[in-house]
Structure formats: C-alpha cells, structure tokens
C-alpha positions as CSV (number, residue, x, y, z in Angstrom):
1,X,25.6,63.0,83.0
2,X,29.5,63.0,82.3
3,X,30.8,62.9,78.4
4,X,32.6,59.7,78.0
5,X,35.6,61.8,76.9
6,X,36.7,65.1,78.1
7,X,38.3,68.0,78.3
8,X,41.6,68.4,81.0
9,X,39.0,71.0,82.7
10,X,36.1,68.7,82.5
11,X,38.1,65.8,83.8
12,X,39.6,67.7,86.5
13,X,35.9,68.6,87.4
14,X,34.5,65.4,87.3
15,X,37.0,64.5,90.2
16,X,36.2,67.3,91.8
17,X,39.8,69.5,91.6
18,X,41.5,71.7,90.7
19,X,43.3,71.4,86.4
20,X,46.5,71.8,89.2
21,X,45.6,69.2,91.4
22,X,44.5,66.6,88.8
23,X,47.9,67.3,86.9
24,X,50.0,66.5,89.9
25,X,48.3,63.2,90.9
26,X,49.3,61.8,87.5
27,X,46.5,61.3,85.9
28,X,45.8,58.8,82.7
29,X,47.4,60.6,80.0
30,X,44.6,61.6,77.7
31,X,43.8,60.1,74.1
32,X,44.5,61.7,71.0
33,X,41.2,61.5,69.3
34,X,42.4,62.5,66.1
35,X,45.7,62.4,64.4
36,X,48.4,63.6,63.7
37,X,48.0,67.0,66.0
38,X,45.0,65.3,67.7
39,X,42.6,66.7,70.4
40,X,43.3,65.4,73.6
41,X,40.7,63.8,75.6
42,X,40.5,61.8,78.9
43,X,38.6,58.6,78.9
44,X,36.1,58.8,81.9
45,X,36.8,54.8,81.9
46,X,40.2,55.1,82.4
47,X,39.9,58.0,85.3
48,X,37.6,55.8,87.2
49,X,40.1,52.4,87.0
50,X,43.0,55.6,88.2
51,X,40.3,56.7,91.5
52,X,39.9,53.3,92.2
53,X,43.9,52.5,92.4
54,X,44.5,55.6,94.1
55,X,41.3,54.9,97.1
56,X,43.0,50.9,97.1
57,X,40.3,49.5,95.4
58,X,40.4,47.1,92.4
59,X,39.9,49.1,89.5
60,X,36.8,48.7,87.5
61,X,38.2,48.0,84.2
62,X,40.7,45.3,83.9
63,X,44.4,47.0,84.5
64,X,45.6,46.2,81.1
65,X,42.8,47.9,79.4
66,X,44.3,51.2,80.7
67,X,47.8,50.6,82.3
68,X,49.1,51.4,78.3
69,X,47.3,55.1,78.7
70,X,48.2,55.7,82.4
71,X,51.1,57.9,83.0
C-alpha cells in the first residue's frame, strides 16, 4: 500500500522511474505540508489525475482539484 503523500523518491517509485525521469515529465509540484520552510510532499491523488492526462485518459479527480498544484 502507497502513503497518500510522499517523498520525490517514493513518488518517482510509485510510477515506476527514475527521481530524473519523474522530474522531466513535469510532475504535480508537491505540497508543502508545513509552513513556512515546509516538507514537500506529492499527493498520490494528484499523480494519478497527472498519469491519467499523460495515457489520454480523463483524469480521476476533477481537473480543478489539482490543475492549481500541477506544474
């Protein structure tokens, strides 16, 4: 079972690439989970509406919930 919200590495794993490969398909930029310096996390949520767009599917959560995080 995945965490919810996860580390660059851990995201980049759950895709199945590489940190380097994740990073250049522009992922959803990650959520600062606490502020001001926060830790960055991505939102397993928001990288499965991103697969979907990327393999020309409709995305699973509604496109505003995560266009605002998508870089």
């Amino acid at each position: 079972m995945w965490p919810r919200m996860m580390k660059l590495t851990t995201a980049a794993r759950y895709c199945d690439m590489s940190v380097a490969t994740f990073e250049k398909l522009n992922p959803p930029r990650p959520v600062a989970m606490q502020r001001p310096d926060g830790v960055l996390r991505y939102d397993q949520k928001h990288i499965d509406a991103w697969l979907d767009k990327l393999a020309g599917k409709t995305p699973r959560a509604p496109l505003s919930s995560w266009e605002d995080v998508a870089a």
